[in-house]
LOVEX-532265 format. One record per residue (C-alpha): x, y, z. Coordinates in nm, 4 decimals. Example, Ala and Ser with C-alpha at 12.3 -4.5 7.8 and 13.67 -1.06 7.14 Angstrom:
2
ZARO       px       py       pz
ZARO   1.2300  -0.4500   0.7800
ZARO   1.3670  -0.1060   0.7140
END
This chain:
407
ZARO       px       py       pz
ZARO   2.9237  -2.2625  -5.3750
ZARO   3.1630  -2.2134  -5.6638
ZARO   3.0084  -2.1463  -5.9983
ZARO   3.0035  -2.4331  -6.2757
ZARO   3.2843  -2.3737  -6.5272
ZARO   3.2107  -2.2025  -6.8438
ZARO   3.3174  -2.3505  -7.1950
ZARO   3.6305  -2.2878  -7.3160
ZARO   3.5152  -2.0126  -7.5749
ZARO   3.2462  -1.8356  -7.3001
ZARO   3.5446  -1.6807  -7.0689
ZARO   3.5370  -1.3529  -7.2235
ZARO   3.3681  -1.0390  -6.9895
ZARO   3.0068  -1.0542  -6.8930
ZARO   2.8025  -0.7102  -6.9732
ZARO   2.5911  -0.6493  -6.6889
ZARO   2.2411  -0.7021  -6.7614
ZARO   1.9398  -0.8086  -6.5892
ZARO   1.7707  -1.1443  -6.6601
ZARO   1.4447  -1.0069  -6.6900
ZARO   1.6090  -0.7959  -6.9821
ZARO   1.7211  -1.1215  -7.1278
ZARO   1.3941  -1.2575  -7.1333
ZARO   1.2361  -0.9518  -7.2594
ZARO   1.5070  -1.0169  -7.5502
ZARO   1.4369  -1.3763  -7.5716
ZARO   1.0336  -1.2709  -7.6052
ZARO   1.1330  -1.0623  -7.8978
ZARO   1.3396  -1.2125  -8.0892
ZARO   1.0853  -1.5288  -8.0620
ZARO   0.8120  -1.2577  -8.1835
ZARO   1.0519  -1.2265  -8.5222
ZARO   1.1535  -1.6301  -8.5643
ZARO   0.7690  -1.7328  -8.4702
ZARO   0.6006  -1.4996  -8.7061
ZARO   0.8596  -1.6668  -8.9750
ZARO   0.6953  -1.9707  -8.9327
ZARO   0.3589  -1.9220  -8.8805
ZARO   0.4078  -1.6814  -9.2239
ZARO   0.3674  -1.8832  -9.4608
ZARO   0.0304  -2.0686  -9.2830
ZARO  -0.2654  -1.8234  -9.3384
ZARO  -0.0711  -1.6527  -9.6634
ZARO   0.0021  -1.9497  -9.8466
ZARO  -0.1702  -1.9195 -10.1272
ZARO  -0.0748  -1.5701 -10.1583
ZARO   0.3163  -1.6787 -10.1819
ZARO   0.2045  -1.9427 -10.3871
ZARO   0.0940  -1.7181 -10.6941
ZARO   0.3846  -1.5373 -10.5792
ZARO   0.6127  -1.8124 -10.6817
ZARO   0.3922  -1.8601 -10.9693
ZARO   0.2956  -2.2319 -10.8452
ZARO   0.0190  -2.4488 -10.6464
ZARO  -0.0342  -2.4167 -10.2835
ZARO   0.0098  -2.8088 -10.2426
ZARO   0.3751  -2.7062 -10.3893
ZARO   0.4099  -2.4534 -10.1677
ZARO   0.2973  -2.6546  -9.9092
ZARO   0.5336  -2.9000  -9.9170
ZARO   0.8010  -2.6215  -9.8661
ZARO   0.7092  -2.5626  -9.5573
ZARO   0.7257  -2.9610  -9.4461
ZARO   1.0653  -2.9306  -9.6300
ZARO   1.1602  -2.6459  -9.3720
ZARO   0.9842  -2.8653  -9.0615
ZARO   1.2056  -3.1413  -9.1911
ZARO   1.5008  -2.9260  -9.0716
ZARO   1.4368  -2.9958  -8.7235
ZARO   1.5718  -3.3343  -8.7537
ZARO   1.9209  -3.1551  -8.7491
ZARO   1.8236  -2.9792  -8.3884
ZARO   2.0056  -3.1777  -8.1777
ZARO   2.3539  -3.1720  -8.3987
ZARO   2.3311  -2.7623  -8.3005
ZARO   2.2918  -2.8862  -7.9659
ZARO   2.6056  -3.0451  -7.9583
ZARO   2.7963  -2.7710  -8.1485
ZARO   2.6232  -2.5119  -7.8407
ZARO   2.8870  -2.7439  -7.5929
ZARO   3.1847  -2.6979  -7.8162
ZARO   3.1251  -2.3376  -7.9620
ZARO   2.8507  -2.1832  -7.6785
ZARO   2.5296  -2.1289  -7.6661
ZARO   2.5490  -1.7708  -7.7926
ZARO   2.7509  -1.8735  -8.0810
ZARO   2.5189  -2.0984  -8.2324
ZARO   2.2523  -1.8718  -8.1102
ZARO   2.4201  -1.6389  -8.3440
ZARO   2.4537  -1.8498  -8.6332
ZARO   2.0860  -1.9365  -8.6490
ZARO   1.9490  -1.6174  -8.6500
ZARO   2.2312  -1.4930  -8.9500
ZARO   2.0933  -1.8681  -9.1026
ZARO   1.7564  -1.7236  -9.0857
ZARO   1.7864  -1.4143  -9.2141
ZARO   1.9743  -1.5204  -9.5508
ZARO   1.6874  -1.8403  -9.5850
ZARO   1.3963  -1.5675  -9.5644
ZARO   1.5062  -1.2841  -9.7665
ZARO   1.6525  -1.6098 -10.0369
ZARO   1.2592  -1.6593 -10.0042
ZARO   1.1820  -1.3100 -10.0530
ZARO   1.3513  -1.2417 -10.3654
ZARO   1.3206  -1.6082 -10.5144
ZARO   1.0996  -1.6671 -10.8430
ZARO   1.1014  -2.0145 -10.8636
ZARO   1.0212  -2.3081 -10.6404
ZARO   1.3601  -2.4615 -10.6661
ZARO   1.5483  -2.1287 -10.5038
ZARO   1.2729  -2.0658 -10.2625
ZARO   1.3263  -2.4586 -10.1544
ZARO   1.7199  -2.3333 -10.0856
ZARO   1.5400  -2.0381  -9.8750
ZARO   1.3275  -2.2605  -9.7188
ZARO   1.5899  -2.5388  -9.6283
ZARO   1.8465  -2.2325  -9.4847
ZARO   1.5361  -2.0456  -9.2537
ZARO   1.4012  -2.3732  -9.1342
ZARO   1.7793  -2.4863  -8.9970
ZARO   1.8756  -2.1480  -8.8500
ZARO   1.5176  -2.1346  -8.6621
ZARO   1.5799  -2.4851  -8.5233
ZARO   1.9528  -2.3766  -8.4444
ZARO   1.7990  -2.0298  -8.2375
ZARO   1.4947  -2.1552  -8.0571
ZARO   1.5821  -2.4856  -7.8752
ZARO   1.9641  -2.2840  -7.7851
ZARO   1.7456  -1.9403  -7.6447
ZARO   1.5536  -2.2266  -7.4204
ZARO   1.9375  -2.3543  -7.3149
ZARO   2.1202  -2.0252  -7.2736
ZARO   1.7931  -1.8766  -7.0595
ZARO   1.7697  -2.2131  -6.8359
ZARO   2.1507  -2.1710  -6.7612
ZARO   2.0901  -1.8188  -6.5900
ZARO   1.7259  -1.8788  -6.4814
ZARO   1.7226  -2.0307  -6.1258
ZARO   1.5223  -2.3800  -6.0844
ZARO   1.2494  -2.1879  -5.9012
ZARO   1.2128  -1.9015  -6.1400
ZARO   1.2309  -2.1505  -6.4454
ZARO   0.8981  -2.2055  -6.5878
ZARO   0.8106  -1.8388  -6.5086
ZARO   1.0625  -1.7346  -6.7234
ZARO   1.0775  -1.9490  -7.0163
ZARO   0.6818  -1.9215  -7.0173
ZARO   0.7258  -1.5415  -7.0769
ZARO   0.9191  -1.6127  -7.3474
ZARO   0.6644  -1.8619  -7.5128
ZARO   0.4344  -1.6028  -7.5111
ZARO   0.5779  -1.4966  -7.8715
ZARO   0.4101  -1.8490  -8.0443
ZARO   0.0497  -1.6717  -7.9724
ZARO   0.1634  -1.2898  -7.9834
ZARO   0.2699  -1.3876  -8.3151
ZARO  -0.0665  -1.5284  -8.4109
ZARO  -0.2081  -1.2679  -8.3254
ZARO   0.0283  -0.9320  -8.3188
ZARO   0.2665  -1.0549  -8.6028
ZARO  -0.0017  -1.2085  -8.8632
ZARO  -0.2293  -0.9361  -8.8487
ZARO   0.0881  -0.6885  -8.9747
ZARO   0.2032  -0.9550  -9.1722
ZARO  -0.1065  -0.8925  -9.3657
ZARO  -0.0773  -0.5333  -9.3943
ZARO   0.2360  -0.5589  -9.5133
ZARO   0.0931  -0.7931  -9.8107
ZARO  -0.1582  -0.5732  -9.8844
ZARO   0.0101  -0.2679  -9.9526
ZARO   0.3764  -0.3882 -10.0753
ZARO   0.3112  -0.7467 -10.2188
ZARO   0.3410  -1.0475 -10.0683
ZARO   0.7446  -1.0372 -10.0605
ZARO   0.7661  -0.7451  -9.8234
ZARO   0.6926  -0.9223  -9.4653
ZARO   1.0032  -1.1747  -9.5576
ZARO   1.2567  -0.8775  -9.6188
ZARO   1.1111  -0.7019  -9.3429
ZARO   1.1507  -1.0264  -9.0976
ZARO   1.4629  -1.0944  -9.2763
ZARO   1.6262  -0.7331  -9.1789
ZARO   1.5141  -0.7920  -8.8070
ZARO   1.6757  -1.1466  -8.7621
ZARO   1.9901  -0.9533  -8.9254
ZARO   1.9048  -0.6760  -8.6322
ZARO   1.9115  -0.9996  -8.3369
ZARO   2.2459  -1.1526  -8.5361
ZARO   2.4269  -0.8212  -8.4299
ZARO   2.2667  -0.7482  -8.0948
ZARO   2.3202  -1.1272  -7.9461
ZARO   2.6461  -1.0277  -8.0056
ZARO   2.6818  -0.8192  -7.6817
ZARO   2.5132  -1.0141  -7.4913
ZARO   2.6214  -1.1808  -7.1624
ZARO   2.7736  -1.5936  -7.2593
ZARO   2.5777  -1.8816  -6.9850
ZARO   2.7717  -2.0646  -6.7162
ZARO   2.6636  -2.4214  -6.7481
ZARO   2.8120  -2.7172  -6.6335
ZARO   3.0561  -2.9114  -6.8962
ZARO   2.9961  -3.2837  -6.9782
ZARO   3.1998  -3.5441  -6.9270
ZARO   3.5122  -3.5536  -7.1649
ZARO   3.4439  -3.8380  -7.4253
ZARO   3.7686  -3.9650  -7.6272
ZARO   3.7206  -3.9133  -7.9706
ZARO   3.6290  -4.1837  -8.2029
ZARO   3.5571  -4.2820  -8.5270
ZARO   3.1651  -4.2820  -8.6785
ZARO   3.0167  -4.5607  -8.5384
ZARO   2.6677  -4.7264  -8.4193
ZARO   2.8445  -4.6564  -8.0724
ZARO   2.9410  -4.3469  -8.1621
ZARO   2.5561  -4.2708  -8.2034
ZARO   2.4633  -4.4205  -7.9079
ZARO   2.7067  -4.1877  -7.7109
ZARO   2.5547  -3.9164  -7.8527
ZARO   2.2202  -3.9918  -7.6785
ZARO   2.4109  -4.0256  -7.3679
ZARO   2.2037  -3.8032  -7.1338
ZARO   2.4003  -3.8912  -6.7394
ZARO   2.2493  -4.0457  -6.4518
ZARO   1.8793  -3.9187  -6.4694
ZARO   1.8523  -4.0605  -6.8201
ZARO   1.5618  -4.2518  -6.7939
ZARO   1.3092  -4.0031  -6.6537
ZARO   1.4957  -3.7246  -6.9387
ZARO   1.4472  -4.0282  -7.2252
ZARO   1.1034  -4.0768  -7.1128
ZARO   1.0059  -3.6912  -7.0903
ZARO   1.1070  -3.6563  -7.4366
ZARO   0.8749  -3.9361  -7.5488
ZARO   0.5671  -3.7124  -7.3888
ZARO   0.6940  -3.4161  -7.5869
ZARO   0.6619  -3.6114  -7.8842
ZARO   0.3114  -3.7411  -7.7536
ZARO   0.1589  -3.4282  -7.6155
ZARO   0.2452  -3.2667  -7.9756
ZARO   0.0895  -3.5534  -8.1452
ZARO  -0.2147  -3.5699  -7.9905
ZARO  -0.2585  -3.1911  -8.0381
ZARO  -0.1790  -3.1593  -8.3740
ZARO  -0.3899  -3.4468  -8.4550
ZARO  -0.6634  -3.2229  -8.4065
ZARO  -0.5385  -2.9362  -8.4911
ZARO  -0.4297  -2.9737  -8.8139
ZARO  -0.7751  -3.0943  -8.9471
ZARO  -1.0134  -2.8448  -8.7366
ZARO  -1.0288  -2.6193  -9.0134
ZARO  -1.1453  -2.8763  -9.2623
ZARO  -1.3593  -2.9876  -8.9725
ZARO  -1.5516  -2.6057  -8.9051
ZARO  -1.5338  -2.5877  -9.2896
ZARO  -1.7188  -2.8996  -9.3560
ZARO  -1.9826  -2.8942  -9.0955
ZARO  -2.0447  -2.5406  -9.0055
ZARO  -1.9390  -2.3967  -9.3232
ZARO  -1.7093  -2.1254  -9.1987
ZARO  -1.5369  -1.9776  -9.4928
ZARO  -1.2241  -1.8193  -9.4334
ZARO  -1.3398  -1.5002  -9.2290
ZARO  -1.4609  -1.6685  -8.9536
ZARO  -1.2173  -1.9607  -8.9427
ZARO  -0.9361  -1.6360  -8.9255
ZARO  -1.1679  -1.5360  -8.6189
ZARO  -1.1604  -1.8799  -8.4861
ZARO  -0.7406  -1.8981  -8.5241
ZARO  -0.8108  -1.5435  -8.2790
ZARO  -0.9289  -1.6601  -8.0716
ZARO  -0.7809  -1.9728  -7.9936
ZARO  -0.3978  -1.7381  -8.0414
ZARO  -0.6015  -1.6170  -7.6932
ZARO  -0.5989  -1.9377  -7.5725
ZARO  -0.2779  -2.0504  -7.6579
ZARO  -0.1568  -1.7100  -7.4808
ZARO  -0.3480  -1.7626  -7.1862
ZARO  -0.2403  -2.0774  -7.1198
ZARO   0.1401  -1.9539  -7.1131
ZARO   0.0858  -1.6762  -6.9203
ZARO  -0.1126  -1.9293  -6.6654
ZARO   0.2022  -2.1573  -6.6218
ZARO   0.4431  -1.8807  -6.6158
ZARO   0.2450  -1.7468  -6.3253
ZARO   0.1701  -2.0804  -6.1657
ZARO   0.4466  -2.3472  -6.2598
ZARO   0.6844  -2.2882  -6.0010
ZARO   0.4962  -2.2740  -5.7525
ZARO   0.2981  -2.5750  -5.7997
ZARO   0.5722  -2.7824  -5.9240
ZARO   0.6296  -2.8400  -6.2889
ZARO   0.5937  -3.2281  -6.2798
ZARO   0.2518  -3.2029  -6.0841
ZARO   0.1521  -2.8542  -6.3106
ZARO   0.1906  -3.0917  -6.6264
ZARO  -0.0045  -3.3597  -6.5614
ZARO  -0.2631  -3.1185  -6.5015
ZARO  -0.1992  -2.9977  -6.7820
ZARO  -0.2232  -3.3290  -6.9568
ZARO  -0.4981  -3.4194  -6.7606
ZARO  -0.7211  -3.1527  -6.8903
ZARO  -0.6029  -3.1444  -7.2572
ZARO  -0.7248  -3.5520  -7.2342
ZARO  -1.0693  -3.4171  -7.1042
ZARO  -1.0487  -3.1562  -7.3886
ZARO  -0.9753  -3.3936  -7.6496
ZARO  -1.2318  -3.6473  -7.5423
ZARO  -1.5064  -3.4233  -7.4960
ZARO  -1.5014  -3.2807  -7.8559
ZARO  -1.7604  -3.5304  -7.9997
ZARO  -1.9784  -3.4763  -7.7133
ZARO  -1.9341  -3.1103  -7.7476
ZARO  -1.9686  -3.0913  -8.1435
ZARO  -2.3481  -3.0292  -8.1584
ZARO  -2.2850  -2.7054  -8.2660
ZARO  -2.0787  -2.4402  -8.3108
ZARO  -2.0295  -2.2401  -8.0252
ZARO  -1.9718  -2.5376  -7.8250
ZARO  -1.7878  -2.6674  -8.0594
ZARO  -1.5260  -2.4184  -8.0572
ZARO  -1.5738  -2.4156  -7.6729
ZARO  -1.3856  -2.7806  -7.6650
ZARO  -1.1262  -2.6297  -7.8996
ZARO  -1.0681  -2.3491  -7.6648
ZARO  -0.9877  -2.5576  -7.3612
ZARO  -0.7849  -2.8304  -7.5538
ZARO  -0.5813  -2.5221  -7.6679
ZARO  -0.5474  -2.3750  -7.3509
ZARO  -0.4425  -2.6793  -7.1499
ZARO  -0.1851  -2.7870  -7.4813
ZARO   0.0060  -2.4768  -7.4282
ZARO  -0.0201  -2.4545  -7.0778
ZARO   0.1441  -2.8106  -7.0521
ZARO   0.3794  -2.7180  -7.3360
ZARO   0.5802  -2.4470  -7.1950
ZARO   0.5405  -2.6629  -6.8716
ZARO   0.7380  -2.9530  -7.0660
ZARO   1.0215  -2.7297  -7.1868
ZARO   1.0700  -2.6153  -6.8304
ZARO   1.0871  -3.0265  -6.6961
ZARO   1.3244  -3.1211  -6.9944
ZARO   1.5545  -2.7906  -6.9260
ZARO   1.6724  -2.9620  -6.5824
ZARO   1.6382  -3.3074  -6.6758
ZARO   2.0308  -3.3249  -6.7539
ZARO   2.1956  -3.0105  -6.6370
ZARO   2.5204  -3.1154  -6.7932
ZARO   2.3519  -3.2030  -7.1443
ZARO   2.0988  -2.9171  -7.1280
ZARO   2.1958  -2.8007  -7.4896
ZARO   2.1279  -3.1061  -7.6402
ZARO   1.8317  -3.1920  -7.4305
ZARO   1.6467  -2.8982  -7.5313
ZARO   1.7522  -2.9893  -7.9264
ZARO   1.6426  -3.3368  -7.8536
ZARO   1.2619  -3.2040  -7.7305
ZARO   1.2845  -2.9989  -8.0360
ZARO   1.3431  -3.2755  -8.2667
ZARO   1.1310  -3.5267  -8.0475
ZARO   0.8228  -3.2231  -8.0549
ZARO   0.8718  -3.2117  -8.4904
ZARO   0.8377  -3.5722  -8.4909
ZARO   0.4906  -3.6435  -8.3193
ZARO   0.3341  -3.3082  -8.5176
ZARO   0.4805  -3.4713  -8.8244
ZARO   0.3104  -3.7848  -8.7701
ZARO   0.0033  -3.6047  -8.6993
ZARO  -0.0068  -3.4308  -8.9930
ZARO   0.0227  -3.7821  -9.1839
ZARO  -0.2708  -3.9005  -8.9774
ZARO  -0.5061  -3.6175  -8.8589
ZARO  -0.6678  -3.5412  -9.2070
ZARO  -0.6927  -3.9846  -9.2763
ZARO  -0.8874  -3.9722  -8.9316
ZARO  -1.1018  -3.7151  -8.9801
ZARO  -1.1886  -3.8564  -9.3522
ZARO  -1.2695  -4.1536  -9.1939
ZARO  -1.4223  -4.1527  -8.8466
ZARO  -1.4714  -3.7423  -8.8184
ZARO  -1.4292  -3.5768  -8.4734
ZARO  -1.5267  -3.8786  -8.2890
ZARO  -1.1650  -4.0349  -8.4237
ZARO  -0.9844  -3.6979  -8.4070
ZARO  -1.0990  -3.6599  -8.0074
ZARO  -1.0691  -4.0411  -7.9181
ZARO  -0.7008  -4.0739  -8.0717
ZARO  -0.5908  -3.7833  -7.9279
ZARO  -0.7659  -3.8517  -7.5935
ZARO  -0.5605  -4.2233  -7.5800
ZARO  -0.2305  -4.0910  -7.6714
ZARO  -0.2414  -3.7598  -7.4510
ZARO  -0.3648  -4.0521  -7.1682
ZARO  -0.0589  -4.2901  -7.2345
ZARO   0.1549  -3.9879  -7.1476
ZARO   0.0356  -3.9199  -6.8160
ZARO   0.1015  -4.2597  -6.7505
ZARO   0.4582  -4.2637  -6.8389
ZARO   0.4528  -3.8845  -6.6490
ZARO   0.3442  -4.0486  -6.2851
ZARO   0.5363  -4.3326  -6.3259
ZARO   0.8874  -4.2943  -6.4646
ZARO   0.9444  -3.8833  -6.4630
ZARO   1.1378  -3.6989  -6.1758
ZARO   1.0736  -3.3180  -6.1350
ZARO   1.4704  -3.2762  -6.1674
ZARO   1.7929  -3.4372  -6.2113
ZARO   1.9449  -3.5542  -5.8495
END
């Protein structure tokens, strides 16, 4: 079978290396960009006095760099015109300028500009890395493969954070950012010689002016559209219902076990091992169980994790028991999704994969408006029940309208 044309710019000479090099690369470089984000989490009030304001201030930065994510699917389109390594490329230069802006700012308004710069070029990197590794990963070795590389979210929880802290201890609390900042600059120049993807080019579209149909071609996603439209709806879902209770567990083990900050940084340990188990378990086991059939397994057990947690909160240990599996089965079912969406539409894989990005931001955002209003309200009885009902309606929508792949 003849190989899929390459875009016009990816016809140069391919180096010669292996794929499991390229992941190893991917797994890296997501080690950097993930420790970036999850930064400013367990330090923020440390960069807060920093920047010489409150933490509420400073925590709004980081929703103003979430925010970015919105623009994910716009590099998607530019990965079609320019190539996936290109815009790789661009995020991770993006990056590096936002962070070490952060790193040397003194005020709110020029860390904001930091902020604003590393949130796009992370949302520019990670989605495209997903792309440019499902173009060279065959179907069968796909979830093994991009699995491995999602092992950086907990690594960096766990590896990244802990030197992060170091770091803050001995140099101040602007030294991780230049130090993350001269790495991404390190990836910038090395992504340079690597090999471009082969994928397969859309359909030429004549141009035409801005337009509500102009829009609506953009969301154009081929023949399998309905099962990719509707697997992007449980992306936003199955982030939803997690972050729902995620986002307010730490109040919750605060307020009813009285865990001061110590042992909630032992409980964010432990459930980094959870996260990381669960990726390693569906890189092992994805393709050979099927990814359609391994996620709603996934789902399936992340609902029974999520609906359990009242039961289960009658004390601690158990407690964080509940936690532990609706962790594990969440990230298990995660990197799961991102290998389903990555051959939804083969042809509009770019902007697939920037479209579960964006789709993924949305439903955490809305938990985050929600989560802590729930918990206020009806405590972990609403937190597990919500999340239980909207982790449900997506294995629904999984068996009924999803295909494993694009015919």
């Amino acid at each position: 079978m003849a190989n899929p044309p390459l875009s016009t710019n990816e016809t140069e000479s391919q180096p010669d290396i292996s794929v499991n090099r390229l992941i190893a690369i991917g797994l890296l470089t997501r080690l950097v960009t993930d420790t970036a984000v999850q930064l400013f989490f367990p330090f923020l009030p440390v960069i807060a006095d920093g920047l010489r304001t409150t933490s509420v201030a400073a925590g709004r930065l980081v929703s103003l760099r979430s925010a970015m994510g919105l623009f994910s699917p716009a590099f998607g389109y530019q990965a079609y015109l320019r190539g996936y390594r290109t815009v790789m490329r661009f995020g991770l230069l993006l990056a590096a300028a936002g962070y070490l802006i952060v790193g040397l700012s003194s005020t709110l308004w020029l860390a904001a500009v930091g902020m604003v710069m590393g949130g796009l070029g992370t949302f520019a990197f990670a989605p495209i890395l997903q792309a440019y590794l499902s173009a060279r990963l065959p179907f069968h070795r796909r979830a093994r493969g991009l699995g491995m590389v999602e092992y950086a979210w907990a690594l960096a929880g766990i590896v990244g954070l802990y030197l992060a802290g170091l770091l803050i201890e001995a140099m101040g609390w602007r030294a991780p950012l230049f130090v993350l900042s001269g790495l991404l600059l390190v990836a910038f120049v090395g992504y340079g010689r690597l090999p471009t993807a082969r994928h397969v080019k859309p359909p030429a579209e004549p141009k035409r002016p801005l337009s509500w149909q102009t829009v609506l071609a953009f969301f154009e996603l081929g023949q399998n559209k309905r099962s990719a439209s509707v697997v992007l709806l449980v992306v936003g879902l199955n982030m939803m219902a997690a972050m729902n209770v995620f986002i307010s567990y730490g109040t919750w083990l605060n307020r009813e076990y009285s865990l001061g900050a110590v042992e909630l940084g032992t409980v964010a340990l432990i459930l980094g091992v959870a996260d990381l188990s669960g990726s390693v378990l569906m890189s092992l086991v994805g393709d050979k169980v099927g990814l359609l059939r391994s996620v709603l397994l996934g789902s399936i057990l992340a609902c029974l994790g999520y609906g359990l947690l009242p039961v289960l909160n009658q004390g601690l240990v158990v407690a964080v028991l509940g936690l532990i599996v609706a962790r594990f089965a969440f990230e298990f079912t995660v990197v799961g999704l991102i290998a389903l969406v990555s051959e939804q539409a083969p042809a509009y894989r770019g902007k697939m994969m920037t479209l579960a990005a964006a789709a993924a931001l949305l439903g955490s955002s809305m938990a985050g408006l929600i989560g802590p209003w729930v918990y206020d309200r009806f405590q972990v009885v609403g937190l597990g029940l919500i999340s239980a009902t909207i982790i449900g309606a997506s294995i629904v929508l999984l068996r009924l309208f999803v295909r494993e792949r694009a015919e």
